[in-house]
BAZADREN-749359 format. One record per residue: x negated, y negated, z negated of N, C-alpha, C in turn. Coordinates in steps of 0.05 Angstrom, whole numbers, padded with zeros to 5 digits, always signed. Last residue first. Example, Ala and Ser with C-alpha at 12.3 -4.5 7.8 and 13.67 -1.06 7.14 Angstrom:
<nodes>
-00257+00045-00142-00273+00021-00143-00258-00001-00157
-00264+00114-00156-00246+00090-00156-00264+00066-00156
</nodes>
This chain:
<nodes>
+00084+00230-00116+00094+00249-00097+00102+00275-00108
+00072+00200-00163+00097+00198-00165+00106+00216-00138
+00014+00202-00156+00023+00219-00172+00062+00218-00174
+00001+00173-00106+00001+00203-00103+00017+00219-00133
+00024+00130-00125+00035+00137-00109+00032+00164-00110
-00025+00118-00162+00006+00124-00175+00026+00130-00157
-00058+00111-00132-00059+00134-00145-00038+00144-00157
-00055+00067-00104-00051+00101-00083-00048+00119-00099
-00045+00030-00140-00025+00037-00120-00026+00062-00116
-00107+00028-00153-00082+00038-00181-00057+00050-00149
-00116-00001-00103-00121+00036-00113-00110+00039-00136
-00092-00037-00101-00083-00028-00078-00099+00000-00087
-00119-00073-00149-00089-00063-00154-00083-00044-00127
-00173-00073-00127-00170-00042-00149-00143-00044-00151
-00164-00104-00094-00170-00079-00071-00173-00060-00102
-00149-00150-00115-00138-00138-00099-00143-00117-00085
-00201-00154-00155-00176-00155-00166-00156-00142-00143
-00243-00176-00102-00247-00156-00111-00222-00145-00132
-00214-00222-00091-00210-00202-00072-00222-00175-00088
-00225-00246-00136-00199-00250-00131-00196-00226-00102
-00272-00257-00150-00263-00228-00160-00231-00233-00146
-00320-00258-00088-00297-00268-00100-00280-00240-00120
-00372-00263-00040-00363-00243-00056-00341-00265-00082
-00369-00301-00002-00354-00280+00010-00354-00260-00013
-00404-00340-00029-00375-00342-00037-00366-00317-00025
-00454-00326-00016-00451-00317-00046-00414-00318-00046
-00456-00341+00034-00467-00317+00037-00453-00312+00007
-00448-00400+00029-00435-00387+00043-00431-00357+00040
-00505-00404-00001-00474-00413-00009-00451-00395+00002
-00537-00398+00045-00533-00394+00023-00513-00381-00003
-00525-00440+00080-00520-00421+00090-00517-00395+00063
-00544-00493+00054-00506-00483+00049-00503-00450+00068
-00588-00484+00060-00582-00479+00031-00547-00472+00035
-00606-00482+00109-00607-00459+00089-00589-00454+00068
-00594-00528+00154-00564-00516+00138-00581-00496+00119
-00658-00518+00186-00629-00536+00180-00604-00523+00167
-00714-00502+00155-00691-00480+00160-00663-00504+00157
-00756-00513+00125-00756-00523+00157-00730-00510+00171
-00749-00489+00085-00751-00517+00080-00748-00527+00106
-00757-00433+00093-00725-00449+00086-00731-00477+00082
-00802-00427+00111-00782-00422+00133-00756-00443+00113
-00832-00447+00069-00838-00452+00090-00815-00450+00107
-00817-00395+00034-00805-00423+00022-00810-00443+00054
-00833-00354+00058-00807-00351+00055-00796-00385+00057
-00879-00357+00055-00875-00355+00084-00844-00364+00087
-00887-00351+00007-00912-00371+00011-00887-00381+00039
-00871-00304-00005-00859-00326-00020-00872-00348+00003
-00909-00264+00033-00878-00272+00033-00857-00293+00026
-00957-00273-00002-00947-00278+00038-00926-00283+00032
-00948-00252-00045-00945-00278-00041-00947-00289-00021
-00935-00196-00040-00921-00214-00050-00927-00248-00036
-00996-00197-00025-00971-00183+00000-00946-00199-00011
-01021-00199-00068-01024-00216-00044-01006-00215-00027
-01004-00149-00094-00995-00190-00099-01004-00204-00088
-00962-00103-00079-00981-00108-00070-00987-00136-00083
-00913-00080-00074-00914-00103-00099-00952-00103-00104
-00870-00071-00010-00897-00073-00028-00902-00084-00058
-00831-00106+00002-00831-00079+00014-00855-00064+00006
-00791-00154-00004-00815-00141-00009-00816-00116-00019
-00750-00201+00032-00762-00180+00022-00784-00168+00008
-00713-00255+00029-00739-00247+00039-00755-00223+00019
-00644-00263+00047-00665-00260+00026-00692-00254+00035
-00592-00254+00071-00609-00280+00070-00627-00282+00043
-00583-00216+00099-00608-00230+00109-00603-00258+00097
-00556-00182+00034-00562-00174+00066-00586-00191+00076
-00555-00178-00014-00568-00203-00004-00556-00209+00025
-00527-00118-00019-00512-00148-00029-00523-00171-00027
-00562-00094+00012-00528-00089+00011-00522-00123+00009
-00608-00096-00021-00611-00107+00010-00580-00106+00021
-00604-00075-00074-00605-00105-00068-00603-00120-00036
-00589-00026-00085-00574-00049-00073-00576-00070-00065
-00655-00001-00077-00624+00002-00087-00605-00013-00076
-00696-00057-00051-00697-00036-00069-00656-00022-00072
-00740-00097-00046-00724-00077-00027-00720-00052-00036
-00741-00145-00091-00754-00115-00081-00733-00101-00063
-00735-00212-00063-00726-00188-00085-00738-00159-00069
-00724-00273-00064-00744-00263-00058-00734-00239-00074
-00691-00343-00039-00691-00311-00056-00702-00286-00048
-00677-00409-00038-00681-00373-00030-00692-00373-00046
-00608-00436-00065-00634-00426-00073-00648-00399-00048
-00555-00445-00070-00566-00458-00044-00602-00446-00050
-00526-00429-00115-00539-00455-00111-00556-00468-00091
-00513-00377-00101-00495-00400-00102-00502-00425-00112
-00566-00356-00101-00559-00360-00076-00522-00387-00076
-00567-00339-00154-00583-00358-00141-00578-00369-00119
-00523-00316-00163-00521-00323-00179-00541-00353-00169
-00542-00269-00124-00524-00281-00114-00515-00305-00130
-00582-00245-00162-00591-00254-00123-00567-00272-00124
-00553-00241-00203-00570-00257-00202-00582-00267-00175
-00523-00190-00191-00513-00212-00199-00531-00234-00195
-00526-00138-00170-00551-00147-00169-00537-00184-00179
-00513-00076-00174-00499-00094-00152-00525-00112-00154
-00543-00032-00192-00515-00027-00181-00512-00038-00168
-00621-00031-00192-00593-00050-00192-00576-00039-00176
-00682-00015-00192-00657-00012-00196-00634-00029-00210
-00721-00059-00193-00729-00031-00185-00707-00014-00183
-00731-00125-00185-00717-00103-00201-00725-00082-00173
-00750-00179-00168-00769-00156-00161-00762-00128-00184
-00739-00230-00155-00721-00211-00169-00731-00185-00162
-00730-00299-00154-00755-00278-00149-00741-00255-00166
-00724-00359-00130-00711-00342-00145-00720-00320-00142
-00750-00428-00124-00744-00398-00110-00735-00390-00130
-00752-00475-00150-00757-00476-00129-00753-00445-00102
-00696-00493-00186-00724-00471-00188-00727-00482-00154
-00642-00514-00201-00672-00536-00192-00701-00529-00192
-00612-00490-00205-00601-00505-00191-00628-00521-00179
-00626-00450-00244-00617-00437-00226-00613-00461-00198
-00631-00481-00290-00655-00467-00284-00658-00449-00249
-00575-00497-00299-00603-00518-00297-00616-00507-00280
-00555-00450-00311-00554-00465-00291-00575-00477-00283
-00593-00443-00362-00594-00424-00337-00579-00433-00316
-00567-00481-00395-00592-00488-00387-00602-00468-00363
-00515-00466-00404-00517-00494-00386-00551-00498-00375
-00515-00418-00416-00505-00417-00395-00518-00447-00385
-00584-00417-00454-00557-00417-00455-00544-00425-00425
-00628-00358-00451-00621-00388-00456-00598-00389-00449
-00677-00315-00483-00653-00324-00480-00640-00352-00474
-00741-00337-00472-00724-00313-00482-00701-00330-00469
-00778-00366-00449-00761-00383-00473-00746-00363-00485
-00837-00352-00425-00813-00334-00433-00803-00356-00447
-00881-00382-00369-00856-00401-00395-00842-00362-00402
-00934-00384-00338-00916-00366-00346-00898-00381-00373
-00973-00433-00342-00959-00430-00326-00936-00398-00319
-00998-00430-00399-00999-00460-00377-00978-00456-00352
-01011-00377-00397-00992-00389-00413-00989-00410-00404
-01050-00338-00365-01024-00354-00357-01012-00371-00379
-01092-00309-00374-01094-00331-00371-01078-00344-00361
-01084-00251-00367-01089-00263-00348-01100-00292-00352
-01075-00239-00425-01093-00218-00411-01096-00247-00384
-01018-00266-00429-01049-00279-00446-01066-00267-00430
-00991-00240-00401-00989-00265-00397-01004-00276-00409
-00984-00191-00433-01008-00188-00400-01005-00218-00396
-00956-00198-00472-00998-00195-00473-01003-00202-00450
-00914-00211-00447-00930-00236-00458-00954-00224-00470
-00904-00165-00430-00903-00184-00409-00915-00207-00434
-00904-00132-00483-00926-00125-00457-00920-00142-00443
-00856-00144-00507-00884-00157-00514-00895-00158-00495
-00828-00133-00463-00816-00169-00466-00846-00172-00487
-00818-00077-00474-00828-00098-00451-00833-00117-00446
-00799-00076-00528-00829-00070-00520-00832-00078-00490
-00757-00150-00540-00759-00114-00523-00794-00109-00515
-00742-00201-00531-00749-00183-00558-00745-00151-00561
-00725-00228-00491-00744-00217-00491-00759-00200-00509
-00674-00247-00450-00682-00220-00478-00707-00219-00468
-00693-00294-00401-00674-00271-00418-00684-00260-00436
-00732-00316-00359-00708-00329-00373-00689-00304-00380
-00795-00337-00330-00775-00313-00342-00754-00309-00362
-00824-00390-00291-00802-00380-00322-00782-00359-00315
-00871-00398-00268-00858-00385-00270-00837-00381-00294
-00910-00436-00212-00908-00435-00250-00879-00413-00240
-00974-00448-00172-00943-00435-00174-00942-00434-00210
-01029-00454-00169-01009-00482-00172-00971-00477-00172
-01061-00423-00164-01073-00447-00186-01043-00466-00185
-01059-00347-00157-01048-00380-00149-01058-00394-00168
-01055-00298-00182-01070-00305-00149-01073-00335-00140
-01019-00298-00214-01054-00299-00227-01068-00298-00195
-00975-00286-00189-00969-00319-00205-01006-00314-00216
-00977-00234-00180-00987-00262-00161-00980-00272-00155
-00972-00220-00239-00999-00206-00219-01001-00231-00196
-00929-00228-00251-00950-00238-00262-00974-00237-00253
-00891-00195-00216-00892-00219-00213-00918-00233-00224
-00903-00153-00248-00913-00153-00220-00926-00179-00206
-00875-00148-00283-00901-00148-00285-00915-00162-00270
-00822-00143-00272-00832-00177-00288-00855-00170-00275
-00786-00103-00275-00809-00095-00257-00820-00124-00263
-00741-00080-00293-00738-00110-00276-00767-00110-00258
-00746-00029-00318-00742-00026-00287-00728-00065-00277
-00765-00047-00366-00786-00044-00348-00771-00039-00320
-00731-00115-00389-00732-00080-00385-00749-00070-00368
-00710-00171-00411-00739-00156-00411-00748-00123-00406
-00651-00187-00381-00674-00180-00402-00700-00173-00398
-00669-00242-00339-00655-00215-00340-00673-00211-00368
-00688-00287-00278-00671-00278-00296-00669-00251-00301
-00739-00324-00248-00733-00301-00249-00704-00294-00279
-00770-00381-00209-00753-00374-00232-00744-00335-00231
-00813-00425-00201-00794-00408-00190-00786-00396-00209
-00821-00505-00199-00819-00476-00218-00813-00459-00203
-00848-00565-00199-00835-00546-00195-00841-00513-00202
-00835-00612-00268-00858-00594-00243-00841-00581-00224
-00845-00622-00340-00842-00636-00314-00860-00621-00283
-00832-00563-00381-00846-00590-00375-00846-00603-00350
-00788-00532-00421-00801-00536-00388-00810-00559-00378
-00759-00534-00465-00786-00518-00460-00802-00521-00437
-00715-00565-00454-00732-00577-00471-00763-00559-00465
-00689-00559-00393-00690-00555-00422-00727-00561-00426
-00666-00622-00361-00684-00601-00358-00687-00591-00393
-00600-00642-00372-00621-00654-00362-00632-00625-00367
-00540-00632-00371-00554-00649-00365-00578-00657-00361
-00531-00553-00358-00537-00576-00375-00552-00604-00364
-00487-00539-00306-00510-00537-00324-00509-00554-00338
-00426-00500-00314-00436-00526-00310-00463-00532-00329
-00427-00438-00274-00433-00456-00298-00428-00478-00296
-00393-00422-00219-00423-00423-00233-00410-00448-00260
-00343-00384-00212-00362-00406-00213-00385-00402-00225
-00368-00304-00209-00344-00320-00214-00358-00351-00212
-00362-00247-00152-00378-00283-00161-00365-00308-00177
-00340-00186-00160-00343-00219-00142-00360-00234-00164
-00378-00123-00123-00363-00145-00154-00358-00175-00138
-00334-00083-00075-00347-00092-00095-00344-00123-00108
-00308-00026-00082-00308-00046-00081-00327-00063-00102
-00306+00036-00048-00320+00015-00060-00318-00013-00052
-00277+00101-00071-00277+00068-00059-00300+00059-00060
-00256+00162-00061-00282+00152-00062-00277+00115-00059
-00207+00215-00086-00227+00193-00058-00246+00179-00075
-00232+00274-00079-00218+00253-00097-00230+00234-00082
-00259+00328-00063-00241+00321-00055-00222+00293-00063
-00300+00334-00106-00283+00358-00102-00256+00339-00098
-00349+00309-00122-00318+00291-00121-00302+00314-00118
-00402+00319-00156-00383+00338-00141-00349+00316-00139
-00460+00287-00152-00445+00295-00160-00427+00296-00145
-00502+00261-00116-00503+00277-00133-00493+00292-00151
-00482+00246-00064-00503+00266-00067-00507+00281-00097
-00434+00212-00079-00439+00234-00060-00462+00255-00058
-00472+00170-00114-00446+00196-00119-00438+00219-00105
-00500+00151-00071-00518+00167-00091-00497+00184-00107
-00465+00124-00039-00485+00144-00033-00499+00160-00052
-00440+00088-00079-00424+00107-00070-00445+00136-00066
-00486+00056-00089-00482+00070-00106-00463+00092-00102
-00482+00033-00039-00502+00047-00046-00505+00067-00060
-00449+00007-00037-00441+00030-00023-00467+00041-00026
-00418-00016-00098-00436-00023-00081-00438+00017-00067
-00392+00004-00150-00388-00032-00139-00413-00041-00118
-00338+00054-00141-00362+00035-00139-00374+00016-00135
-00284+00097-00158-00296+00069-00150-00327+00062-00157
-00251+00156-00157-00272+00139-00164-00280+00116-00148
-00191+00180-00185-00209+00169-00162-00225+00158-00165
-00177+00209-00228-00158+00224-00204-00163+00204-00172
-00225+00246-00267-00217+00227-00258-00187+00230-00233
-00252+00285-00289-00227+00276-00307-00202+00257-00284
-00292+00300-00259-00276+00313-00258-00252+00301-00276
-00316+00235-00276-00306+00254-00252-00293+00266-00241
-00333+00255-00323-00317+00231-00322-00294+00231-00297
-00369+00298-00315-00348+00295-00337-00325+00287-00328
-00413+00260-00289-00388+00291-00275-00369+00298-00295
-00433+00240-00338-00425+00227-00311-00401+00244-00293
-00457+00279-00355-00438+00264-00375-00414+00255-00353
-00491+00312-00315-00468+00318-00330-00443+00302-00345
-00526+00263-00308-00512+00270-00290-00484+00285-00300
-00550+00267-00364-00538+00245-00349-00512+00249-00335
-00582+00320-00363-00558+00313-00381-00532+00287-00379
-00615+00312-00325-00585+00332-00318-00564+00336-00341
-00648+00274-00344-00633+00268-00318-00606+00294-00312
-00665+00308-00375-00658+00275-00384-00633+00276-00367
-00693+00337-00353-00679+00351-00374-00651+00328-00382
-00733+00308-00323-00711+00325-00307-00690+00340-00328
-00774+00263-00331-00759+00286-00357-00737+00294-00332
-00793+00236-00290-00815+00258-00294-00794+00272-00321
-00754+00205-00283-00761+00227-00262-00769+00244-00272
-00746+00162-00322-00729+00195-00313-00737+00209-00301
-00786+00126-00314-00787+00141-00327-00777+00175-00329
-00769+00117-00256-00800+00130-00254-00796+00142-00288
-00707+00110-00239-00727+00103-00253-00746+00130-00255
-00672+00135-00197-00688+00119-00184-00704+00100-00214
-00629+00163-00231-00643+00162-00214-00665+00158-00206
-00610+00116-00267-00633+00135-00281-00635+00148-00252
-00574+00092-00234-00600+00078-00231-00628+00103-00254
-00519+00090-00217-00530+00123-00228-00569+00113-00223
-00469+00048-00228-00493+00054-00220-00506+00087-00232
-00422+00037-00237-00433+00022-00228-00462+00024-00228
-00350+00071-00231-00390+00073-00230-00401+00051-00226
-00284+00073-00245-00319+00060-00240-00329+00064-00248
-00240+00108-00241-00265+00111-00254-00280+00093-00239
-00175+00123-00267-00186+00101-00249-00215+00105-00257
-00135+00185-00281-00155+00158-00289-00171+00142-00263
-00064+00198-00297-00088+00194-00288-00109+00172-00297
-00044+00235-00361-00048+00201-00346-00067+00205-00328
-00041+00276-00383-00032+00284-00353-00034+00252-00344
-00070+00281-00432-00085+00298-00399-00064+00291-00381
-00072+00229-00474-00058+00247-00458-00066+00260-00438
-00118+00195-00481-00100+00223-00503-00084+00243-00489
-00160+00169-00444-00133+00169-00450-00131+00198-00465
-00224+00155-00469-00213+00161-00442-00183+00164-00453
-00285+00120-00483-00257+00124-00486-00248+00134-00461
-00346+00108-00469-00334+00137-00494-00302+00128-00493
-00374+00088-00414-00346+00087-00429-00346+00110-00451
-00406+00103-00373-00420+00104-00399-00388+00092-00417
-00382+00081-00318-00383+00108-00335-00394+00117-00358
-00322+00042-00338-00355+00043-00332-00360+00068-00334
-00278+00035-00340-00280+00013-00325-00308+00022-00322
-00211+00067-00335-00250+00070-00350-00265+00053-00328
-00151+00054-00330-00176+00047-00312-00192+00050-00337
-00094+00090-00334-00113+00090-00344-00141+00084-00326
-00027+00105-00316-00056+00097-00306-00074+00090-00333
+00026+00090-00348+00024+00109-00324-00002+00121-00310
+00035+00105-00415+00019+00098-00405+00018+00111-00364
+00061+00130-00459+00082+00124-00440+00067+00103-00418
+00032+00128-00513+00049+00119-00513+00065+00108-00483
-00001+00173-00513-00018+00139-00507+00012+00127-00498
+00015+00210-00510+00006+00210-00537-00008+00175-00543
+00075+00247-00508+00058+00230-00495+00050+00216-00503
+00061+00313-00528+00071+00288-00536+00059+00269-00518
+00038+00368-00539+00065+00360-00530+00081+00334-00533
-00023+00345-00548-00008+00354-00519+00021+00357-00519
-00038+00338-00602-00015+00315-00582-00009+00314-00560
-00074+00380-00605-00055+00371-00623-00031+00351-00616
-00114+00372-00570-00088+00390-00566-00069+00386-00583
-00134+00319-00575-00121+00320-00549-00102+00348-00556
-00173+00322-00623-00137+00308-00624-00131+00323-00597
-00211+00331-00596-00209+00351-00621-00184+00349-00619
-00232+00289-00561-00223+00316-00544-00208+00335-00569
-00226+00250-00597-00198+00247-00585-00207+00275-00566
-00286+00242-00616-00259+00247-00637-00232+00254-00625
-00318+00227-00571-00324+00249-00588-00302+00255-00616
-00283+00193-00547-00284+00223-00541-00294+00243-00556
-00254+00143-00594-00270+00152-00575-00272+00187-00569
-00215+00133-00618-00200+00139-00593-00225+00147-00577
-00234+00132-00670-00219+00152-00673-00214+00155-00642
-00250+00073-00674-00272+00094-00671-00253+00116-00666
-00213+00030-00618-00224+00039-00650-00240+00066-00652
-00188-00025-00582-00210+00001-00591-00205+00009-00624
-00117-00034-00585-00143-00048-00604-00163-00016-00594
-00076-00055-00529-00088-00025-00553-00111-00039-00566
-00032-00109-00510-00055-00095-00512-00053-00072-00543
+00012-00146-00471+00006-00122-00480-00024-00116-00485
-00007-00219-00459-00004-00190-00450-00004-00167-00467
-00003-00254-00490+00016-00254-00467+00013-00232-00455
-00030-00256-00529-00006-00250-00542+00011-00251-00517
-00084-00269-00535-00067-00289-00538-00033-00283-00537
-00133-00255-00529-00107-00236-00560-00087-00264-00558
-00171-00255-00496-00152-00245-00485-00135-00232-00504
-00207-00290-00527-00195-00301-00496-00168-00284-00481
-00230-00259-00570-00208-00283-00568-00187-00296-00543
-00272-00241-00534-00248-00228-00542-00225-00240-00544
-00298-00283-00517-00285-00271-00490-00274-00249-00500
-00314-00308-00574-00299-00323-00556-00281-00309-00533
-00314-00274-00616-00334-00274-00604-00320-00291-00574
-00284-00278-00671-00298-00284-00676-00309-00292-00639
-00251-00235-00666-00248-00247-00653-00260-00276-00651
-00263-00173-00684-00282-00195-00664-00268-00211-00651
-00216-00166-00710-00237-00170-00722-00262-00181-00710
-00191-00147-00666-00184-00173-00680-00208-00181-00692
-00218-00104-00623-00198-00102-00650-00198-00132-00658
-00237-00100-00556-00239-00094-00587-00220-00114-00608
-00175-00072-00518-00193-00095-00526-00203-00094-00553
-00144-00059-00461-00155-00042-00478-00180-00057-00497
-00084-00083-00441-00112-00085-00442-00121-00071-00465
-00040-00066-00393-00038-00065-00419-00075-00062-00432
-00009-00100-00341-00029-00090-00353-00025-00090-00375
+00047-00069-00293+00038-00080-00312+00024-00074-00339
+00049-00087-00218+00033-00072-00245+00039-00084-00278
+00050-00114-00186+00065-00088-00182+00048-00080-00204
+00035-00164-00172+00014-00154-00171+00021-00118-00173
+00052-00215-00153+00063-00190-00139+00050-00165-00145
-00015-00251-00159+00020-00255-00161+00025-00222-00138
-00062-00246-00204-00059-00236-00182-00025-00237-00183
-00088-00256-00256-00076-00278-00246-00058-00276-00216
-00094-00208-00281-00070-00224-00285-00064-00244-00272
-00136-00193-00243-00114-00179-00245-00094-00193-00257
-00175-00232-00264-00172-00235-00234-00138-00216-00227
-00182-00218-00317-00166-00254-00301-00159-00241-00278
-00206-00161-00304-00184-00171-00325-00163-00195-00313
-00256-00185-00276-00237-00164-00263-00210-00170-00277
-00286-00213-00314-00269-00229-00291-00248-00217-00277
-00283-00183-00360-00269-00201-00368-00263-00221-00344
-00317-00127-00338-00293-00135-00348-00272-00150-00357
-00368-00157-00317-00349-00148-00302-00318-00149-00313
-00390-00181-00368-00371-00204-00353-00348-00192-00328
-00396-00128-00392-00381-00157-00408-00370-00166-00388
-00436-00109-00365-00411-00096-00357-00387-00111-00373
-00481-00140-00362-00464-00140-00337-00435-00131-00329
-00469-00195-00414-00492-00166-00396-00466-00168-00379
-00450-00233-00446-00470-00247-00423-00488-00218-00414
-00407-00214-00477-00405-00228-00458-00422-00238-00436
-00382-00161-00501-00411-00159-00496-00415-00186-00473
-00334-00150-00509-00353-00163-00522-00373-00173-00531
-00316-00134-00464-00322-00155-00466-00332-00171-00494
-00322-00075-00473-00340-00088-00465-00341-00114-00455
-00270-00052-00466-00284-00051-00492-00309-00073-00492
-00227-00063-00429-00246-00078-00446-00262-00086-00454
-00198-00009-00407-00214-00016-00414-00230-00037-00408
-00131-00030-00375-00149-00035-00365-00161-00028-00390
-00070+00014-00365-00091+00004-00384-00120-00003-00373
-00005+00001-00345-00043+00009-00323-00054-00001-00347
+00059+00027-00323+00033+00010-00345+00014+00022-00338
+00100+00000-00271+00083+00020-00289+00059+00007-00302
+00156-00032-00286+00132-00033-00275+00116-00010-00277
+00202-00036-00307+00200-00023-00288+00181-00017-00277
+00192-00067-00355+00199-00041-00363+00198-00019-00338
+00189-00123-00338+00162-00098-00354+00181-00070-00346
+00240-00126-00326+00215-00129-00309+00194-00114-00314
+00266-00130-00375+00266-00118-00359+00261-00106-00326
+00227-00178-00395+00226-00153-00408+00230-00123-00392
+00195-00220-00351+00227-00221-00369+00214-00177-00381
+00124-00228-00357+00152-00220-00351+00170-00216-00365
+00084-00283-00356+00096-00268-00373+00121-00266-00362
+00019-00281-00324+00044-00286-00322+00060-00267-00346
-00047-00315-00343-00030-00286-00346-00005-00300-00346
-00092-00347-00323-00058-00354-00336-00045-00326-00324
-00152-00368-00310-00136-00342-00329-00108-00355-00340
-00177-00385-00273-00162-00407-00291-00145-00391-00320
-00214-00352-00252-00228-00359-00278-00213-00380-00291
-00204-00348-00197-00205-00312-00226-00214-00332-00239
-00150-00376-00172-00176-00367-00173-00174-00358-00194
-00093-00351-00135-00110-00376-00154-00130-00366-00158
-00077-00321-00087-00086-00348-00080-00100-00362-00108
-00095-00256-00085-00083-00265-00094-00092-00296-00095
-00080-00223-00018-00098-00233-00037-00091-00255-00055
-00025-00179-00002-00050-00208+00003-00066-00213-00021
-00037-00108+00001-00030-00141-00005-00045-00161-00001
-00011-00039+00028-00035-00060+00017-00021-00089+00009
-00017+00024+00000+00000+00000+00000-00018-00025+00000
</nodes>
């Protein structure tokens, strides 16, 4: 069943409130949450734009019942954001997770035990909740099977087939799976068993950008910069970058996220080891207005991750008109496509051809920046919101056959 796209944008969030006997015809779709409490990682914000983007969606033939931590965080703003009392919602709690609800499940098989629930979306696969009842179908996003494609996992293969299993779990539970990049589809297909259940992928949108902060943060001294975002995890691959930012006398670099991770030391030894502190900045963590900032007036955007589902930050940069330099790696060449400059090596001279060659072309490049732009808006949760209500559809179709 398909639809138009829904006309307001994902981030004015005005959930419509239906006459009663409106609800009552609809079928109920529990969106999982759980993870907006987690507001500035990846699977936080997925959930809380997907969320808007679904309520705000007119005709939407559904009605959501949100799966959200408990009151008690409401403390954390993008919980609060959605106990406002206009939509139906379930509180998480420890008892609904799987390792307590497979024990329950027989005990409340003659009952419909998630109270009359038509659908059930698990919004991630590392989710510990799934519905009480066996006969709700489930909605399953993946957003990545990246232990794959880490050098740590490889070499434990014990690791990796306990993964996979959890993963196939989910799977077999499922009655369709979604992906937020066809990449990641590819690696489902190969590695685990769909036994026939379709397959989507849609992928994530782009919600506004921030409004930065008025002037340059305080840690960054007068200059130009290139810039990199993300915690401090070894599959971001930072290192590299340090290697040739120590080839140059006149490039600077700020690494902007979590840094209070054994990676996040080893990038500031090796940032003494070289003789960078003059021109390597960690500030760790910074706030939305100052990562605008940082995003609006870097001179490049450098993203030399080793694995990424989708890759938020290429596109995070690119909606500022920024190029963008990233490892040809997983998704990232999906969701840049051409308007990024590659690296196909982490060689650091080879690196810095590229930057060197990159910034050159886009300075002499008429329209770059709004070409840019252009490239980041085609991803939107307002279309991404309409292509998961048109698979809740097929599924509740197939199950009402």
């Amino acid at each position: 069943m398909g639809r138009s796209e829904p006309a307001r944008r994902a981030d004015t969030f005005m959930p419509i409130k239906l006459p009663l006997r409106d609800r009552a015809a609809l079928p109920r779709v529990v969106i999982d949450l759980e993870k907006v409490r987690h507001a500035n990682c990846g699977l936080g914000r997925f959930c809380r734009y997907l969320a808007e983007g679904i309520l705000s969606a007119s005709g939407r033939g559904i009605e959501p019942v949100l799966f959200l931590p408990p009151r008690g965080d409401m403390s954390r703003p993008t919980v609060r954001h959605f106990h406002d009392g206009a939509v139906e919602h379930i509180d998480v709690s420890p008892w609904r997770k799987e390792t307590f609800a497979r024990f329950l499940r027989p005990l409340v098989r003659p009952f419909r035990a998630d109270g009359g629930y038509d659908l059930w979306h698990v919004t991630s696969q590392s989710s510990k909740y799934l519905p009480l009842d066996p006969s709700v179908p489930v909605v399953l996003t993946i957003h990545d099977l990246n232990f794959l494609h880490d050098e740590r996992h490889r070499s434990r293969p014990a690791a990796v087939r306990r993964k996979l299993a959890a993963v196939q779990a989910k799977v077999d539970r499922a009655a369709a799976v979604v992906t937020i990049s066809r990449f990641v589809a590819d690696d489902v297909r190969q590695w685990l068993e769909l036994r026939g259940k379709p397959l989507h992928v849609v992928p994530n949108g782009l919600p506004p950008a921030a409004v930065a902060s008025p002037g340059r943060p305080s840690f960054l001294t007068p200059g130009p910069f290139l810039l990199t975002v993300g915690a401090a995890l070894p599959h971001k691959n930072c290192h590299v970058l340090l290697e040739m930012i120590a080839r140059t006398n006149d490039l600077r670099l700020v690494i902007a996220g979590r840094k209070a991770t054994p990676y996040g030391v080893f990038l500031e030894d090796e940032v003494a080891r070289l003789g960078l502190g003059d021109r390597v900045l960690m500030p760790g963590e910074v706030s939305d207005g100052d990562r605008q900032w940082l995003y609006e007036h870097c001179d490049a955007f450098l993203f030399p991750s080793l694995t990424e589902g989708f890759g938020f930050p290429v596109l995070e940069a690119m909606q500022c008109g920024r190029p963008v330099f990233a490892a040809r790696r997983t998704s990232l060449p999906e969701v840049a496509g051409d308007r990024a400059g590659w690296w196909d090596t982490f060689e650091p001279d080879a690196m810095l051809r590229v930057v060197r060659e990159g910034l050159e072309s886009s300075r002499s490049t008429p329209g770059f920046a709004a070409a840019q732009v252009a490239h980041a808006a085609t991803y939107t949760w307002e279309r991404a919101a309409a292509r998961y209500l048109d698979v809740y559809d097929e599924v509740l179709e197939r199950k009402a056959a």
